[in-house]
N, C-alpha and C positions, 0 to 999 in steps of 0.2 A: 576271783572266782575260779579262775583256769588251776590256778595251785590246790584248793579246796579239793575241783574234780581229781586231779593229780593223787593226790596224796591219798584220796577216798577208794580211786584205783588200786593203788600200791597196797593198801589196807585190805583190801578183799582180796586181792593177790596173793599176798604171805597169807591169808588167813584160810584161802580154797587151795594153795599148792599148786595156782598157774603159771608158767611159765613166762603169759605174755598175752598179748590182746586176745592173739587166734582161737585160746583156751578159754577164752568167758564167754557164755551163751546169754544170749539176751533175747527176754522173750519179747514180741509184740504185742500185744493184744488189740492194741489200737484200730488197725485195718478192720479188723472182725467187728469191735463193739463201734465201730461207725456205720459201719454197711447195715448192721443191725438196727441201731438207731435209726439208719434214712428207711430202712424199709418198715419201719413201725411207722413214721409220718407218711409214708406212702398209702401202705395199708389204711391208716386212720382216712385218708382224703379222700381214698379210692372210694371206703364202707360209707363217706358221708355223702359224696355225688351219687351213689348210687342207691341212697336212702336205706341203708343196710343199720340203723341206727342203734337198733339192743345188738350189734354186734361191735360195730364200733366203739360206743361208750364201756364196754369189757374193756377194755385198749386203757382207760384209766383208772387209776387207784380206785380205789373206795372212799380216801381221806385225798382226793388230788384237792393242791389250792390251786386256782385261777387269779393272778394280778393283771387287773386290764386295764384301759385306759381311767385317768381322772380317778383313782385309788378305787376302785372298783377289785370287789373281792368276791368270789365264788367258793366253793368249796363244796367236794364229793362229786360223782357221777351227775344227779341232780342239778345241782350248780351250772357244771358245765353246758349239760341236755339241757337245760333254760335257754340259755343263751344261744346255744345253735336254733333251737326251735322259735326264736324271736327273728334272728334271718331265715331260716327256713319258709317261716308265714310271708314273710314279706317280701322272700324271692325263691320261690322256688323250685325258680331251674337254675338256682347258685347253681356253679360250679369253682374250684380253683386249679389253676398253674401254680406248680412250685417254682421258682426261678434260680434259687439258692439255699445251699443248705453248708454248712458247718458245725463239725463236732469239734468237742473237747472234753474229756473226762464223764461224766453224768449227763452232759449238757449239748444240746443240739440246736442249732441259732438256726431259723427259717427266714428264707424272705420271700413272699408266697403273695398270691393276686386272688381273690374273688369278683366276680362275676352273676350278676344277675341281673331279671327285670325285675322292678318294681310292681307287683301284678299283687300282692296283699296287704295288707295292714303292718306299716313297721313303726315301732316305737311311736304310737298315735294318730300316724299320717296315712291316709287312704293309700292306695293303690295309684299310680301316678302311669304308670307303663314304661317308667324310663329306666333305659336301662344303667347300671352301676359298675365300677371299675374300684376295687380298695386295694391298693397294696395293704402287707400286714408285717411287720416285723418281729418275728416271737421267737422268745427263748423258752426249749421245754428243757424241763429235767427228769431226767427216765433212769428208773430203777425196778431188777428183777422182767425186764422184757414190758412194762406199763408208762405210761402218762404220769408224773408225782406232783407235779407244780409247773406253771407255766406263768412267764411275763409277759405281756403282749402289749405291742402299739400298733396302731390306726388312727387315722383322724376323723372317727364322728362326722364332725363337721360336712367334712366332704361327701360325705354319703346323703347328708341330710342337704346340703345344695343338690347336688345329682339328680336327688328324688326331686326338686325342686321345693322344698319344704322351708327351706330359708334362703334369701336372692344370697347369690354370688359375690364375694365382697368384689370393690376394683383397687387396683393400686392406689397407695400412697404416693404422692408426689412430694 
């Protein structure tokens, strides 16, 4: 691989008329389109704690797809708005912490916590008053400054114990 780079160097060399390392410009771009990307997940979390909601869902495509847990598929602004307004009803003084975030290319990996009480109706189950902790692990892909597709894991489960909606499993011995 080191001779490939090598020789790919020497190619662009004879071919631009440089001298030597000192002579090749090498842009970044990197720094920019990451800062960028975190501050578009910022802005999105900020507009949804603070229930700023037709301005947040701009923030995504028009065609964004949604991959969520247990092959669960969304798709368009709509899709999305579903599903926030399904925890919204059932907690909502959410809020979230980001904890972590990493870019790469198109691609921006969150590792981010919600927070609520249980004070409405979620996915069937009355109002409990308890309160919830989800970590959430998602991969968005962002293109043109929007939201275009996003992976996401949580475990259900745990949210639906929390509320108290299914007992608690106990260890395996």
């Amino acid at each position: 691989m080191q001779i490939h780079r090598f020789l790919l160097c020497l190619v662009v060399m004879v071919a631009t008329g440089c001298s030597g390392p000192k002579d090749i410009q090498v842009r970044d771009d990197s720094a920019a389109s990451t800062a960028e990307k975190e501050a578009l997940i910022h802005q999105l979390l900020d507009l949804i704690d603070e229930r700023k909601l037709d301005a947040a869902f701009q923030l995504y495509a028009e065609d964004y797809i949604y991959h969520g847990p247990g092959g669960q598929e969304l798709r368009g602004r709509d899709g999305i708005r579903g599903l926030w307004d399904v925890y919204l009803t059932g907690f909502p003084d959410l809020s979230s912490t980001v904890e972590d975030m990493i870019s790469q290319g198109d691609k921006l990996v969150l590792r981010w916590i919600i927070r609520g009480t249980h004070t409405g109706e979620f996915l069937g189950v009355p109002a409990s008053n308890r309160k919830i902790t989800l970590p959430i692990t998602e991969i968005f892909r962002i293109a043109d400054g929007q939201f275009v597709e996003a992976w996401d894991q949580y475990d259900r489960m745990t949210v639906m114990q929390q509320i108290g909606a299914i007992a608690e499993s106990s260890p395996v011995d």
